[in-house]
C-alpha positions in Angstrom: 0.0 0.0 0.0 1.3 3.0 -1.2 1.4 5.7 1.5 2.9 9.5 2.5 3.3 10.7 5.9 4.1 14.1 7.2 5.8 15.3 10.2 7.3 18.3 11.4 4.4 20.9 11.8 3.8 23.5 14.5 3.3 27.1 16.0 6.4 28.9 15.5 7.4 32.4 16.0 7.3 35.2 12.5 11.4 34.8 11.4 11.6 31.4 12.7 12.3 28.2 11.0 10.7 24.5 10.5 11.7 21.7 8.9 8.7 19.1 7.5 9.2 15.4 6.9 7.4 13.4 4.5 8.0 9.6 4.8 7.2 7.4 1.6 5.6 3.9 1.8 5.1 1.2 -0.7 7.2 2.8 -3.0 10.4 4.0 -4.0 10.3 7.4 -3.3 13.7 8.5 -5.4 12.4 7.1 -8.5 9.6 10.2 -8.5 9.0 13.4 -8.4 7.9 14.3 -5.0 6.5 17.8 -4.0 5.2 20.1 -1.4 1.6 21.9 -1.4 0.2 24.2 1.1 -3.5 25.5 1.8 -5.1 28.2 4.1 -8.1 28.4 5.3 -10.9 29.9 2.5 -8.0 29.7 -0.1 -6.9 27.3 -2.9 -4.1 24.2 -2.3 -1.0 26.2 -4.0 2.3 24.4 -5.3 5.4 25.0 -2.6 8.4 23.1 -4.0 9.0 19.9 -6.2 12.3 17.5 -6.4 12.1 15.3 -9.7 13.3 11.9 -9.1 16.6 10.6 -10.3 18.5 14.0 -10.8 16.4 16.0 -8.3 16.1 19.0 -10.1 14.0 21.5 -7.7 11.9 23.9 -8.4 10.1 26.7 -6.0 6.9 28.8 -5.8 8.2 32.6 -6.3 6.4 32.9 -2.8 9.0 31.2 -1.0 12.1 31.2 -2.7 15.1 31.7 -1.2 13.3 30.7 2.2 13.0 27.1 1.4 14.4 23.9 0.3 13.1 20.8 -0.5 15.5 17.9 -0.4 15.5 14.0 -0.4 17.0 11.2 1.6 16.9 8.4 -0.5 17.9 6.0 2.5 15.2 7.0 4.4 12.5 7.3 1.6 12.1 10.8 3.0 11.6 14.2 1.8 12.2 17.3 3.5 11.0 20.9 3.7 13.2 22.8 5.1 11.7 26.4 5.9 13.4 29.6 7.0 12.4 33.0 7.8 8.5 32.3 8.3 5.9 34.7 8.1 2.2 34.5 9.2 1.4 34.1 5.3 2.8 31.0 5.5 0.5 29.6 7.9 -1.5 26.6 6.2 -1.8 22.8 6.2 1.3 21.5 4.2 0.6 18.2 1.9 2.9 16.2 0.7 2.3 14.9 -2.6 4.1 12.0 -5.5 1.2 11.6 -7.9 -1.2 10.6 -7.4 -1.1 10.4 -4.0 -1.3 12.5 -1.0 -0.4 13.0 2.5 -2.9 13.5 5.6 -1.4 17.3 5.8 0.7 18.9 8.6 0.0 22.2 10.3 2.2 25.1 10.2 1.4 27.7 12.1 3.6 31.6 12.1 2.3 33.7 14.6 3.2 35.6 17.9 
């Protein structure tokens, strides 16, 4: 069974810095392209990051460039999204995603 599981989310100051995991199951993780979504309440699920399997190539959304990087552990079967310099716009429920499946979602939440 094929499955994605986030970890990682949390309340955490404006400027301050997370790091999400998503664990793959049921399949080889580094064979695929793996990437990060995000929604807020009352808005749409937007794209965050993507890491294309074999290479990794990664691309960003221009909302968070620069802030943060998505990167793979192949001996884990784990992707990470690392996040730095938060802001309360970037308080959502983060979903990891390999086509076509998805992750139960993590909360992150900036805020004083």
């Amino acid at each position: 069974q094929m499955q994605l599981v986030e970890s990682g989310g949390g309340l955490v100051q404006p400027g301050g810095s997370l790091r999400l995991s998503c664990a793959a199951s049921g399949f080889t993780s580094n064979v695929y392209s793996m990437g990060w979504f995000r929604q807020a309440p009352g808005k749409e699920r937007e794209f965050v990051a993507t890491i294309s399997g074999g290479y990794g190539s990664r691309n960003y959304a221009d909302s968070v460039k620069g802030r943060f990087t998505i990167s793979r552990d192949n001996t884990k079967n784990t992707v990470y999204l690392k996040m730095n310099s938060l802001k309360p716009e970037d308080t959502a429920v983060y979903y990891c995603y390999s086509n076509p499946y998805w992750g139960q979602g993590t909360q992150v939440t900036v805020s004083l």
